[in-house]
FIKOLZA-1660 file (N, C-alpha, C; in steps of 0.1 Angstrom, whole numbers, plus 5000, padded with zeros to 4 digits):
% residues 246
   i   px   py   pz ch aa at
   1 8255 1944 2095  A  X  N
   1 8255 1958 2100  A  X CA
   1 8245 1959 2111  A  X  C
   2 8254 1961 2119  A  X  N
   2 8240 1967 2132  A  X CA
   2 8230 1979 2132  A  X  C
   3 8221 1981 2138  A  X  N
   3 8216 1990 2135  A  X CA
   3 8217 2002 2142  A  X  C
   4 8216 2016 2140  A  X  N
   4 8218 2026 2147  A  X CA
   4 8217 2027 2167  A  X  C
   5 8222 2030 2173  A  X  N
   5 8219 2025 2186  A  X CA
   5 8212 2034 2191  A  X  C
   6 8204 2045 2185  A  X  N
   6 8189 2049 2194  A  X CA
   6 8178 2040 2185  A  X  C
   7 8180 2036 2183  A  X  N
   7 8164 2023 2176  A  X CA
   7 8167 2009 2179  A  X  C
   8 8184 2005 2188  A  X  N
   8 8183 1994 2198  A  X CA
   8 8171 1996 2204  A  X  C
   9 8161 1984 2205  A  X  N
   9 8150 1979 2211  A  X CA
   9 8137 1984 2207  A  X  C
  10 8138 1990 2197  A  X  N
  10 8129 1994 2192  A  X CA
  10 8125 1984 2178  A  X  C
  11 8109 1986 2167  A  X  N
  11 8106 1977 2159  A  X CA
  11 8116 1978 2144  A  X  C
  12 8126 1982 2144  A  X  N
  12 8131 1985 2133  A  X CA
  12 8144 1975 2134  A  X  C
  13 8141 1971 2119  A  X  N
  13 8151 1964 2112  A  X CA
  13 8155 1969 2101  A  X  C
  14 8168 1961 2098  A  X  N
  14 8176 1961 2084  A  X CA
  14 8169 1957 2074  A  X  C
  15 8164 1963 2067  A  X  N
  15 8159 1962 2054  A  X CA
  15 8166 1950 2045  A  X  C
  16 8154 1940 2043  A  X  N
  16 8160 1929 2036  A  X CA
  16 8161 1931 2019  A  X  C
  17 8174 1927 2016  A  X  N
  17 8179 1935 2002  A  X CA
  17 8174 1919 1993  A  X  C
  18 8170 1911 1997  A  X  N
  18 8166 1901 1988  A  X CA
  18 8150 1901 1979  A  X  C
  19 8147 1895 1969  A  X  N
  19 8135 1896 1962  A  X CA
  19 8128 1884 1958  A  X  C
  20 8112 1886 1965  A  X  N
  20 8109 1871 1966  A  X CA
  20 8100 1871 1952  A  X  C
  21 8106 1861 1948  A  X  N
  21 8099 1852 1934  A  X CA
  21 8087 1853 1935  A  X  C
  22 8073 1859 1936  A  X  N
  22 8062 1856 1941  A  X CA
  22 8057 1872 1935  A  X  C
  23 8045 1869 1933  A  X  N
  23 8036 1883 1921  A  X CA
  23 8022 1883 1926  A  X  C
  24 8018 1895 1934  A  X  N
  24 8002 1897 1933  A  X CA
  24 7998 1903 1921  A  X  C
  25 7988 1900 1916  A  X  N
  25 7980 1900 1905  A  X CA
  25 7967 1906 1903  A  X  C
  26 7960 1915 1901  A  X  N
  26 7945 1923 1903  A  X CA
  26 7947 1918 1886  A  X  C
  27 7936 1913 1882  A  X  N
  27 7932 1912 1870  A  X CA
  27 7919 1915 1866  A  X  C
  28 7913 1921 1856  A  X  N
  28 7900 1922 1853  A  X CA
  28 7894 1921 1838  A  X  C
  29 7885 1921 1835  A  X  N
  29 7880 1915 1822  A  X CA
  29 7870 1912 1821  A  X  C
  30 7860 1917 1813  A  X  N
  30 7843 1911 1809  A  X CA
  30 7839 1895 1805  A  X  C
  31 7831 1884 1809  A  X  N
  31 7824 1875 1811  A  X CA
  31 7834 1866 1794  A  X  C
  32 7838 1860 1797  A  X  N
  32 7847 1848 1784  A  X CA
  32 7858 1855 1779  A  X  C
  33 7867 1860 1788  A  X  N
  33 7872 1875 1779  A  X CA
  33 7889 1868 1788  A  X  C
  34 7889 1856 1793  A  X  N
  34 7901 1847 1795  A  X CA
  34 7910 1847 1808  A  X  C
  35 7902 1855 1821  A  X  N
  35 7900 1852 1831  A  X CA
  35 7910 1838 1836  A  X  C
  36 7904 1827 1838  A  X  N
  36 7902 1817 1840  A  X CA
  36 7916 1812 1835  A  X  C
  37 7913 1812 1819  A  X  N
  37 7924 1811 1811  A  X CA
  37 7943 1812 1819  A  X  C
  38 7941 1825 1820  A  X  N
  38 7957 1833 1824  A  X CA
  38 7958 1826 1837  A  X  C
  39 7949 1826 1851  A  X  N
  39 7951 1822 1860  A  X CA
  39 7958 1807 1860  A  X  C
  40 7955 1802 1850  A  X  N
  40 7957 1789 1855  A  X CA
  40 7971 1785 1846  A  X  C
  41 7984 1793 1838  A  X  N
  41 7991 1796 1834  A  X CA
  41 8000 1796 1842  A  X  C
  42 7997 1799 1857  A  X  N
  42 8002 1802 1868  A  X CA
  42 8008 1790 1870  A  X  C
  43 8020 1790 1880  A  X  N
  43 8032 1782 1887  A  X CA
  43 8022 1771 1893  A  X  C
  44 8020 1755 1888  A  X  N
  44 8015 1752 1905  A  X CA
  44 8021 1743 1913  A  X  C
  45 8019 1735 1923  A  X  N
  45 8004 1730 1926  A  X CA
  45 8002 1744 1927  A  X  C
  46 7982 1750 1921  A  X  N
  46 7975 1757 1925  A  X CA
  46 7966 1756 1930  A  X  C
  47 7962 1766 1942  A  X  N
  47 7948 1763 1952  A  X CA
  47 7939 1770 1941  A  X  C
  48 7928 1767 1940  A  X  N
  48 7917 1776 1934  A  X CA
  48 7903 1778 1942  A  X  C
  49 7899 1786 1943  A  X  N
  49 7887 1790 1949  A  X CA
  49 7875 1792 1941  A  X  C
  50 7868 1781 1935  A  X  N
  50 7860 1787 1922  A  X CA
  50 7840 1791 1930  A  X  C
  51 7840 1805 1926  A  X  N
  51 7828 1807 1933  A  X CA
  51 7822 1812 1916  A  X  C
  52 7829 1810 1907  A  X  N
  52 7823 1814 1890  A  X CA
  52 7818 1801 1885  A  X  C
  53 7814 1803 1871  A  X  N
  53 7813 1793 1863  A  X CA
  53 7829 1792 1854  A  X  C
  54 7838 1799 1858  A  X  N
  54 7850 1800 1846  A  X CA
  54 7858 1790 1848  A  X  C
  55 7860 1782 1856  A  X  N
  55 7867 1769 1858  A  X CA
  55 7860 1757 1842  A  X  C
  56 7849 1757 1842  A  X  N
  56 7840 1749 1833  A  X CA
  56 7845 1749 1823  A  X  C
  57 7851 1734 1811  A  X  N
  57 7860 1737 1801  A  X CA
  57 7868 1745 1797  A  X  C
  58 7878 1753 1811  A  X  N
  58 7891 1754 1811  A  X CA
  58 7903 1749 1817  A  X  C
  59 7894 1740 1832  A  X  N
  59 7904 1734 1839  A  X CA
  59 7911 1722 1837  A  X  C
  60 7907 1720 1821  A  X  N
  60 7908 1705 1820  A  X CA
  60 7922 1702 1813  A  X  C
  61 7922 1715 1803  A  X  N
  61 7930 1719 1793  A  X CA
  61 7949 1719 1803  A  X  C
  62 7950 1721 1821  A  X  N
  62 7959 1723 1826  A  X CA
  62 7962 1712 1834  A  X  C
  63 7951 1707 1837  A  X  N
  63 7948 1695 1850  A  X CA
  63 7960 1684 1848  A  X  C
  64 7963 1680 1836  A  X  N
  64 7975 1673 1832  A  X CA
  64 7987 1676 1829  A  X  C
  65 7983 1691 1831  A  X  N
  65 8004 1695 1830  A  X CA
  65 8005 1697 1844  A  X  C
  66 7998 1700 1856  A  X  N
  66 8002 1707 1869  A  X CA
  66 7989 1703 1879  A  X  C
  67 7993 1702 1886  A  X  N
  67 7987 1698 1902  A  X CA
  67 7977 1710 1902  A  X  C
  68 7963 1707 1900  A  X  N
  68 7951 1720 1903  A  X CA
  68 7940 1714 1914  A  X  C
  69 7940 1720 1927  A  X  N
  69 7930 1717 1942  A  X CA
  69 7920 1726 1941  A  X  C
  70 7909 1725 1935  A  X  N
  70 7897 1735 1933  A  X CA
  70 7890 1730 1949  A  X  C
  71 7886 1742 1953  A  X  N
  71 7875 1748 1963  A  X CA
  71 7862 1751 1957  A  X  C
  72 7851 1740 1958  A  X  N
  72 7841 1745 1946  A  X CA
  72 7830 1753 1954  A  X  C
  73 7827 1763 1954  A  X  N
  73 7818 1773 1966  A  X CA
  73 7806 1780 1955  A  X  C
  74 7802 1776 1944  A  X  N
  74 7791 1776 1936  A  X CA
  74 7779 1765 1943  A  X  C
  75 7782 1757 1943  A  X  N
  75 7769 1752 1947  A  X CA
  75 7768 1755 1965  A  X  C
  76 7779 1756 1974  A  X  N
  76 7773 1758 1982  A  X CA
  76 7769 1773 1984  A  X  C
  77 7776 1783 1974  A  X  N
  77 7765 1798 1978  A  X CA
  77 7750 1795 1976  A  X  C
  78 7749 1785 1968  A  X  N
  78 7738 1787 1970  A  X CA
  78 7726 1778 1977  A  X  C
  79 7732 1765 1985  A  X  N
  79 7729 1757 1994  A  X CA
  79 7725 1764 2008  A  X  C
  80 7739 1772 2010  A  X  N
  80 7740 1777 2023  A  X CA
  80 7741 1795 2033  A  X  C
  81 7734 1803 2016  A  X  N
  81 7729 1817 2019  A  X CA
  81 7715 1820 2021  A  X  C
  82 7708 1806 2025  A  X  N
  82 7692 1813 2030  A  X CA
  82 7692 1821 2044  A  X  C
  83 7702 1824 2052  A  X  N
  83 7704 1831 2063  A  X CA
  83 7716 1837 2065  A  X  C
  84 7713 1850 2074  A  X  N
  84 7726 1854 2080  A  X CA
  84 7736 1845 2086  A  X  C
  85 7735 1841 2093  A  X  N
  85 7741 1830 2096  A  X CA
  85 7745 1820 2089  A  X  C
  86 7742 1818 2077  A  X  N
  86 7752 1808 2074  A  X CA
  86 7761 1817 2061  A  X  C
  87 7759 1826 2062  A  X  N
  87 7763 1838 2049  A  X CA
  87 7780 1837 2060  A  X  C
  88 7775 1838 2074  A  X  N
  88 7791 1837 2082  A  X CA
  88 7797 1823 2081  A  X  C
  89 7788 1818 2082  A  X  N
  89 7796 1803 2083  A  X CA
  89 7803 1799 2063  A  X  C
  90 7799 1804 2053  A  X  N
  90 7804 1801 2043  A  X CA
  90 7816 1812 2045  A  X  C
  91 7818 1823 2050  A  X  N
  91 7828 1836 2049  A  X CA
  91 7840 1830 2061  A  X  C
  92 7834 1821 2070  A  X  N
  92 7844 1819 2081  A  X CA
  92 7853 1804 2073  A  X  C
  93 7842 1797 2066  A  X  N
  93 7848 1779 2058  A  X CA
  93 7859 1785 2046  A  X  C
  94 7857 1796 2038  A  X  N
  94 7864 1806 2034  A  X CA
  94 7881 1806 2037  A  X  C
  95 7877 1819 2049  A  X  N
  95 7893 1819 2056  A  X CA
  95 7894 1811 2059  A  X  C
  96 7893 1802 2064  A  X  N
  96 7905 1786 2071  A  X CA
  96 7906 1780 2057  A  X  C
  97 7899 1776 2045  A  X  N
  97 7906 1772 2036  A  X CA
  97 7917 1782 2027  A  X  C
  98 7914 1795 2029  A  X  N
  98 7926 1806 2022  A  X CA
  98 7939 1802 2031  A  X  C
  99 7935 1804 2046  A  X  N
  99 7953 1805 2051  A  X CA
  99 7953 1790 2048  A  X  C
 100 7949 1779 2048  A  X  N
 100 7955 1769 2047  A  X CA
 100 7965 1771 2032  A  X  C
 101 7954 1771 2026  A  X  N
 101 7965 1775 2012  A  X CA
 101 7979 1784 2010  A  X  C
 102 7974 1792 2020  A  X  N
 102 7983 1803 2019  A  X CA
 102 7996 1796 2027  A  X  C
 103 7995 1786 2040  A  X  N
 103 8007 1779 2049  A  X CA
 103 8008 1767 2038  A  X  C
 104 8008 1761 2030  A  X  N
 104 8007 1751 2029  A  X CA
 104 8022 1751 2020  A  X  C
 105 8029 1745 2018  A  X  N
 105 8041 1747 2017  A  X CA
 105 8046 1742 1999  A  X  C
 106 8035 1733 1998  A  X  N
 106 8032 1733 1984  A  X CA
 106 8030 1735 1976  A  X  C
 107 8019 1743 1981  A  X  N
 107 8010 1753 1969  A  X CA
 107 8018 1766 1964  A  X  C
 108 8021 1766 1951  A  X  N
 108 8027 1785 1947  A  X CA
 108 8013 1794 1941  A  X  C
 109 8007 1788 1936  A  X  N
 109 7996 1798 1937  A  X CA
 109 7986 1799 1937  A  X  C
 110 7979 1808 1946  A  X  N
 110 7964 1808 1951  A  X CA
 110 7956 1817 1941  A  X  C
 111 7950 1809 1938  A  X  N
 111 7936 1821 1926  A  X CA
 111 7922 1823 1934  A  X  C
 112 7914 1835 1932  A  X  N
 112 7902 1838 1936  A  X CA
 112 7892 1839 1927  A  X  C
 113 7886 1832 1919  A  X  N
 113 7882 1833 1907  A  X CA
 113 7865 1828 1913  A  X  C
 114 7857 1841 1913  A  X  N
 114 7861 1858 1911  A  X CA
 114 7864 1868 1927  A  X  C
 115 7874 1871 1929  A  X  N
 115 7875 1881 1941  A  X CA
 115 7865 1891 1940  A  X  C
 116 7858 1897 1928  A  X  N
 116 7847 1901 1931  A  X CA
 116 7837 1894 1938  A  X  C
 117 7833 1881 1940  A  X  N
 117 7824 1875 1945  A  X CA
 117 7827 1875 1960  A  X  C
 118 7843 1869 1967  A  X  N
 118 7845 1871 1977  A  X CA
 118 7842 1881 1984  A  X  C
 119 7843 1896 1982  A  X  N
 119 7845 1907 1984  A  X CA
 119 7826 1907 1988  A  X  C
 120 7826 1899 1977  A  X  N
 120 7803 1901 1979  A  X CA
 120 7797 1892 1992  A  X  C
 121 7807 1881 1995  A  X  N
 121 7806 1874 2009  A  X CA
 121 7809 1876 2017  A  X  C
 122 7819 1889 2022  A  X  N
 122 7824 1891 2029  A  X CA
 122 7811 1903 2035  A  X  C
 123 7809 1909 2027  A  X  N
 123 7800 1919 2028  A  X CA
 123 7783 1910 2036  A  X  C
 124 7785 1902 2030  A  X  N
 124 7772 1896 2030  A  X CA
 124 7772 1893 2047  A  X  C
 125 7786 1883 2048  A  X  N
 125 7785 1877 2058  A  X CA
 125 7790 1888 2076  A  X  C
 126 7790 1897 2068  A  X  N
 126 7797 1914 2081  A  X CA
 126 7781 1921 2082  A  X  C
 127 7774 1926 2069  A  X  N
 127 7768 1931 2070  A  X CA
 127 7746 1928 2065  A  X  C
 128 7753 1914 2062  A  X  N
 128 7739 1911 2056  A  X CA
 128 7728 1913 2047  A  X  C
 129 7735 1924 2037  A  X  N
 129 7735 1928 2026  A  X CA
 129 7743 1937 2018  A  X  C
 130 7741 1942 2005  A  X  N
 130 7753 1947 1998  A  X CA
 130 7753 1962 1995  A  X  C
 131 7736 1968 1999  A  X  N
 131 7738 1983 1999  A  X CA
 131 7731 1985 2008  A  X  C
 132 7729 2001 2011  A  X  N
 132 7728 2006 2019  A  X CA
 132 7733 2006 2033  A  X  C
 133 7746 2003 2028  A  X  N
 133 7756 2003 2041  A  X CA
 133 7762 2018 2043  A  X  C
 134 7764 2022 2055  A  X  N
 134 7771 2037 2052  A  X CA
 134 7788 2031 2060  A  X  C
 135 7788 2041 2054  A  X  N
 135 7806 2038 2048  A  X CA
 135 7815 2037 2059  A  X  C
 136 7805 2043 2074  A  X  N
 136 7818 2047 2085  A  X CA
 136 7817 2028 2087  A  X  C
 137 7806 2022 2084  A  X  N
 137 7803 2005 2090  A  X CA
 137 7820 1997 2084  A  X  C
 138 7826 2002 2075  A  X  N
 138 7832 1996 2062  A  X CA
 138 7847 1994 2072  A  X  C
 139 7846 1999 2073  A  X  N
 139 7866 2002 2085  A  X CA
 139 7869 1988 2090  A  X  C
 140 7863 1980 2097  A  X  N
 140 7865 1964 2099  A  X CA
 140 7866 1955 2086  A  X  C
 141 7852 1957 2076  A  X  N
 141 7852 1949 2068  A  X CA
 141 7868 1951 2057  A  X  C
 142 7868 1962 2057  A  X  N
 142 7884 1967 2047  A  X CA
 142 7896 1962 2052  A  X  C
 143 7896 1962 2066  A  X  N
 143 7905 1957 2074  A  X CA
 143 7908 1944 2069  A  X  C
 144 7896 1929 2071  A  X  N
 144 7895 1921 2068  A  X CA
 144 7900 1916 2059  A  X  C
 145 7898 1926 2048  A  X  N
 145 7897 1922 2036  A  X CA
 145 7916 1922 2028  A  X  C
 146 7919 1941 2035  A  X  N
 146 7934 1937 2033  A  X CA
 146 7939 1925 2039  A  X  C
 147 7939 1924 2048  A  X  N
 147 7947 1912 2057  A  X CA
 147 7951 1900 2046  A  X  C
 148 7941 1895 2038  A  X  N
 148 7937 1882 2034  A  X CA
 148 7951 1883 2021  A  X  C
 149 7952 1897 2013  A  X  N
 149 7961 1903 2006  A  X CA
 149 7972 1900 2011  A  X  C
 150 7975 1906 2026  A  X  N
 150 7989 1908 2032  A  X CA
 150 7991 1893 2036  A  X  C
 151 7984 1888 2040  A  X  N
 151 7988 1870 2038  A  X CA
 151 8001 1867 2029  A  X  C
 152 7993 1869 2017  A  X  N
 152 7998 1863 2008  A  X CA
 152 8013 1870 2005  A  X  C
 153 8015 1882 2009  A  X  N
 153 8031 1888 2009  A  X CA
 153 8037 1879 2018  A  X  C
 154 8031 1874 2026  A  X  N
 154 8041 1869 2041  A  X CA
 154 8041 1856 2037  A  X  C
 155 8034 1848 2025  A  X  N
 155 8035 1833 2027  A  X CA
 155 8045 1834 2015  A  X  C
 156 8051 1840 2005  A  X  N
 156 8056 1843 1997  A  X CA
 156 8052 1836 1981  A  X  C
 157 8033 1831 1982  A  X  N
 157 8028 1827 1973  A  X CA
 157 8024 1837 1960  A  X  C
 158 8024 1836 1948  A  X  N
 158 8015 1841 1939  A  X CA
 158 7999 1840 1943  A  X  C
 159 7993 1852 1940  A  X  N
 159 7979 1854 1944  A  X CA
 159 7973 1862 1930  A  X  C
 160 7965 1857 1927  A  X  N
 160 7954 1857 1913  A  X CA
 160 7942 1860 1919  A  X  C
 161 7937 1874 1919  A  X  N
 161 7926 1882 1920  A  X CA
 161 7921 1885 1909  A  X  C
 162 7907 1877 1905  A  X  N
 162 7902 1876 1890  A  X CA
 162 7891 1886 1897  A  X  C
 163 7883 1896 1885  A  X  N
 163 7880 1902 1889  A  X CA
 163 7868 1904 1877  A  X  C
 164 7855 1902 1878  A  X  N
 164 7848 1908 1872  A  X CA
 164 7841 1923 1865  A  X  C
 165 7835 1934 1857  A  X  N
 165 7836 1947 1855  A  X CA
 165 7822 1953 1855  A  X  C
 166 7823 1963 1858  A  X  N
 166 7811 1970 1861  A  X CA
 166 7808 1987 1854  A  X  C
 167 7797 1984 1848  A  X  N
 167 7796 2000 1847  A  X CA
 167 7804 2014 1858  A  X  C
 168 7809 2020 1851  A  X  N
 168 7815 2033 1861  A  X CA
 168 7803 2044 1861  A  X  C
 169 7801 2052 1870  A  X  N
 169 7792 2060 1876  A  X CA
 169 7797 2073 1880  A  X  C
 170 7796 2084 1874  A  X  N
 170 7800 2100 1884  A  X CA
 170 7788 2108 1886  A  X  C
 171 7788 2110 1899  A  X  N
 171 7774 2114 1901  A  X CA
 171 7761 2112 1893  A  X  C
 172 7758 2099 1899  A  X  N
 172 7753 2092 1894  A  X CA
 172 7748 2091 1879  A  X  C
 173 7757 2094 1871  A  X  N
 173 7761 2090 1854  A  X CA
 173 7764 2085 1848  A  X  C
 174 7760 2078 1841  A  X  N
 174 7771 2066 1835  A  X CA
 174 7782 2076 1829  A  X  C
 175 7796 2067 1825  A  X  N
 175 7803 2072 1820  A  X CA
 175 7804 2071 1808  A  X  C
 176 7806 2054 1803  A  X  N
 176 7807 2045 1794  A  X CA
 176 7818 2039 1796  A  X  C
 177 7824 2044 1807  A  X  N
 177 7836 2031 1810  A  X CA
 177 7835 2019 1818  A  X  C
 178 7839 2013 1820  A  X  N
 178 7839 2001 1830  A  X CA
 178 7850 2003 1841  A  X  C
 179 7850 1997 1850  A  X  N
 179 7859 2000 1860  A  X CA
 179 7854 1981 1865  A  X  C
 180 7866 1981 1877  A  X  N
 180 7864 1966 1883  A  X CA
 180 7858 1967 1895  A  X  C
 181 7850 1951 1892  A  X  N
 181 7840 1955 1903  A  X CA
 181 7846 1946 1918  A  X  C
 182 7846 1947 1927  A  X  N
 182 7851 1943 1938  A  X CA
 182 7859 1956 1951  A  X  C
 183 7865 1948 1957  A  X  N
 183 7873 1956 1964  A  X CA
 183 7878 1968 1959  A  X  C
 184 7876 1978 1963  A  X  N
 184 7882 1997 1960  A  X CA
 184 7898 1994 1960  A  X  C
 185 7904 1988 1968  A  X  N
 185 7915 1995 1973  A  X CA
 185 7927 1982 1967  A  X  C
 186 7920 1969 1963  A  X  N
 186 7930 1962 1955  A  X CA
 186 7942 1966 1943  A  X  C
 187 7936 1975 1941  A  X  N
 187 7947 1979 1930  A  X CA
 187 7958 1986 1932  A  X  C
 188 7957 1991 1945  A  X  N
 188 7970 1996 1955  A  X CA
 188 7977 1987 1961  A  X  C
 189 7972 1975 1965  A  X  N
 189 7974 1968 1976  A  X CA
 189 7984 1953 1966  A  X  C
 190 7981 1951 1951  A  X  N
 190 7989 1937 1947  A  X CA
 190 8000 1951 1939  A  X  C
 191 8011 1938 1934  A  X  N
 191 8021 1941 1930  A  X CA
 191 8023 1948 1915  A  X  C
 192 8011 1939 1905  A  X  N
 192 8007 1944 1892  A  X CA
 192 7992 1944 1889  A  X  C
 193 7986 1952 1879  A  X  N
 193 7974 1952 1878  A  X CA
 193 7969 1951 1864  A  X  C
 194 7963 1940 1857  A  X  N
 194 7961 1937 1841  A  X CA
 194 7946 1936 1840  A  X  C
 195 7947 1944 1825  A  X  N
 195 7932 1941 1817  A  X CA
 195 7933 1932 1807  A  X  C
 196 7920 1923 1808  A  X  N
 196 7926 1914 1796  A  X CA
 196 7914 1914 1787  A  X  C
 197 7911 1910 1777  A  X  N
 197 7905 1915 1761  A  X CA
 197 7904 1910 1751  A  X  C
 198 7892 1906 1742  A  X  N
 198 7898 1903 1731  A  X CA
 198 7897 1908 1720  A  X  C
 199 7900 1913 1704  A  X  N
 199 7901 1922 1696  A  X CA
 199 7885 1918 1688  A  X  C
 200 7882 1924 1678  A  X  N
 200 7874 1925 1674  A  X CA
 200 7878 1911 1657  A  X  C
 201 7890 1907 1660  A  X  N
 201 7897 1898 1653  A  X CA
 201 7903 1881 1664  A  X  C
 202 7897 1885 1674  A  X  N
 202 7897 1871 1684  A  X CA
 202 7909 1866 1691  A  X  C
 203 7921 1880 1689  A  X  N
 203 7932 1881 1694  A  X CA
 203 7927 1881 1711  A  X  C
 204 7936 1879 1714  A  X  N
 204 7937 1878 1734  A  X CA
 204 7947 1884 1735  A  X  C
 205 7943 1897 1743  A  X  N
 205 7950 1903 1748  A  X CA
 205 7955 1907 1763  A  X  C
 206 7966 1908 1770  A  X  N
 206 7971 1914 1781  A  X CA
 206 7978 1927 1779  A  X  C
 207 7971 1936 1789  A  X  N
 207 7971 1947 1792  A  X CA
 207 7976 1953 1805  A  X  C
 208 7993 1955 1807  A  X  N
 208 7994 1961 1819  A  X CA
 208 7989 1973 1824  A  X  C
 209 7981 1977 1835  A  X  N
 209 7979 1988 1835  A  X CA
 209 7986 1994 1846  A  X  C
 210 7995 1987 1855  A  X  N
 210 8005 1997 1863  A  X CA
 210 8010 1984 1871  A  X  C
 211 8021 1983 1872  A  X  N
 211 8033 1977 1877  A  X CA
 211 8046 1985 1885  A  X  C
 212 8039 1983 1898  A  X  N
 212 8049 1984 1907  A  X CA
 212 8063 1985 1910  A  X  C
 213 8067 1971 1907  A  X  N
 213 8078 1962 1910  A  X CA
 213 8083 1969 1894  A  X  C
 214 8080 1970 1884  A  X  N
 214 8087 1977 1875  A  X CA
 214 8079 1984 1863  A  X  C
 215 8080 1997 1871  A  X  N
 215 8072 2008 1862  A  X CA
 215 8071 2009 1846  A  X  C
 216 8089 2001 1840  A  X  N
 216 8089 2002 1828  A  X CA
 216 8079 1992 1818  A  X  C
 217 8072 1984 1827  A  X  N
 217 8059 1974 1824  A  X CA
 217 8051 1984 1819  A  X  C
 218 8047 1993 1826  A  X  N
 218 8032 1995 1822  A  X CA
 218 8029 2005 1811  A  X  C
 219 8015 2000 1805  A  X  N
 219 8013 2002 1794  A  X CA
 219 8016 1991 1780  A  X  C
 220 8020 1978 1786  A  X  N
 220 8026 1971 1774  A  X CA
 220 8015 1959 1776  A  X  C
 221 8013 1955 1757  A  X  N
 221 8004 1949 1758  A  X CA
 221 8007 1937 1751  A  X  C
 222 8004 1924 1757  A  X  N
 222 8007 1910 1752  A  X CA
 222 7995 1907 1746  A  X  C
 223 8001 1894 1731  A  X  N
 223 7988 1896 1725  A  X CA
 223 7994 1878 1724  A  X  C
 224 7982 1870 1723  A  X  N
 224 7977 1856 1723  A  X CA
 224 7988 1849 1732  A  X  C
 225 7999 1843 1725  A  X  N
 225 8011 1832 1735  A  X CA
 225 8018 1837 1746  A  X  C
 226 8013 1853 1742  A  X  N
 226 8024 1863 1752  A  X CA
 226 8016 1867 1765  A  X  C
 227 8001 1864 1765  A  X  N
 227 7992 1867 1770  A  X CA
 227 7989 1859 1783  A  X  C
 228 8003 1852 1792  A  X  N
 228 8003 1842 1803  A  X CA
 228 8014 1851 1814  A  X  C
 229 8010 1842 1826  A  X  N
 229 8014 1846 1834  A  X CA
 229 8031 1842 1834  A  X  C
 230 8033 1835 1831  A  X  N
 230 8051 1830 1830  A  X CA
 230 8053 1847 1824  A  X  C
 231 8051 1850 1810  A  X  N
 231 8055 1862 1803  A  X CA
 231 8055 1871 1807  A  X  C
 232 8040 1873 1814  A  X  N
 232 8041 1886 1826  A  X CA
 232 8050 1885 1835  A  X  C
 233 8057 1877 1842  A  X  N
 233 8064 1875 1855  A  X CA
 233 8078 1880 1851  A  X  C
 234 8080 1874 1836  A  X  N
 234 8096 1876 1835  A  X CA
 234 8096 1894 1838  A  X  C
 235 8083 1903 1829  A  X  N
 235 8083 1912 1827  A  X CA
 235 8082 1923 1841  A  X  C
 236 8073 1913 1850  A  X  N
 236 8075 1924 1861  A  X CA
 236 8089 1921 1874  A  X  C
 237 8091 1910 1873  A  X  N
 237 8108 1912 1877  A  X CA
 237 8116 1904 1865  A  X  C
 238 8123 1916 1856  A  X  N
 238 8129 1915 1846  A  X CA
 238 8147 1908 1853  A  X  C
 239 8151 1897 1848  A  X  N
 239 8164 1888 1844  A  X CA
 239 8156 1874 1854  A  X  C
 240 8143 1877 1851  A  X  N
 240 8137 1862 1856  A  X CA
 240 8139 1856 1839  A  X  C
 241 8139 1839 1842  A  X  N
 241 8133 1833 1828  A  X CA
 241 8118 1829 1830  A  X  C
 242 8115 1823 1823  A  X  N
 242 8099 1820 1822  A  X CA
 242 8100 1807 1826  A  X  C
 243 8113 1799 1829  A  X  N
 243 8113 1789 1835  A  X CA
 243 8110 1787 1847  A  X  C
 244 8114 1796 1851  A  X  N
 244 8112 1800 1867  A  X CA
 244 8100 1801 1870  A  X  C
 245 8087 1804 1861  A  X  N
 245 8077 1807 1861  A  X CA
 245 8066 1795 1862  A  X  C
 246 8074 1785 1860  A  X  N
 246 8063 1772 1852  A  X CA
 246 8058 1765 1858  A  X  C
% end
């Protein structure tokens, strides 16, 4: 079908009716609470970015079922943040290793474990510390920061945004809730968004908290075997198998 002939030459196209196999991910969850775990559940070869300690006796448990390329940026945050300048040069060695992952034709999924951390380098390396920034400074840094997101729509990879939690605050009150700590605007920006938990009985749990790609997800909560990314994938594009996932 052509398209209408006053938007001949203009940026508009036919809307592509096809659906790509591929799932952004905002996850979050308090310190051993299985992070690490679910990420790596994921389809690979996977790129990983480990700037945590959560990789540590869990990567070992996968290493032999699927192809895992860790980026280890723990020891160098802390080799190579005694200056501004190299706070840029670890944020710029960063991007060229993300899009590489992201073009690389092999890799299905990239993890950030923890995207709160990135989000803290990014910061670091724009503004050379983490507060007392006023907010009109933020408009580049956010810019940046989607971009790295919308990548990952265009490379048609899975992307794993692990996310660590933080006290919530209303004028300046605690609340007693937790909220995730990192980027504000992630949770608009990936395709689904999960809390993950464990019970007071050592169950592991997954918690959709809003699903895009299929509304009838959210609110539904997977508990221990159900608690992986294959099971979430069938669920957020439903007449997938979990094979497709693996």
């Amino acid at each position: 079908m052509t398209i209408p002939s006053k938007l001949a030459g203009t940026g508009f196209k036919e809307a592509d009716t096809g659906v790509k196999l591929r799932i952004l991910v905002g996850v979050e969850a308090l310190e051993k609470e299985g992070k690490t775990h679910f990420a790596l559940t994921a389809p690979g070869p996977l790129a990983v970015f480990d700037f945590d300690t959560g990789m540590e006796g869990v990567v070992h448990k996968f290493a032999g079922k699927k192809k895992i390329y860790v980026s280890d940026y723990r020891r160098l945050g802390n080799v190579m943040t005694n200056t501004p300048e190299n706070w840029v040069l670890l944020w710029e060695k960063f991007k060229r290793e993300y899009i590489a992952a992201m073009d690389a034709p092999e890799i299905r999924t990239v993890v950030l474990d923890t995207a709160t951390e990135v989000w803290e380098l990014l910061r670091m390396a724009r503004f050379g510390k983490l507060t007392q920034v006023m907010p009109y400074h933020y408009g580049p840094v956010n810019a940046e920061y989607r971009e790295l997101i919308r990548k990952a729509y265009a490379s048609g990879k899975n992307l794993i945004l692990l996310h660590k939690m933080k006290d919530e605050y209303v004028n300046d009150k605690r609340t007693g809730q937790l909220k995730r700590s990192g980027f504000s605007d992630t949770g608009f920006l990936v395709q689904v968004n999960v809390r993950l938990w464990r019970d007071e009985d050592n169950n592991f749990h997954l918690f959709v908290k809003d699903c895009r790609q299929n509304p009838d997800a959210n609110g539904m909560d997977l508990m221990n075997d159900m608690a992986n990314f294959p099971t979430l994938a069938t669920i957020v594009f439903p007449g997938t198998e979990e094979g497709d996932w693996g």
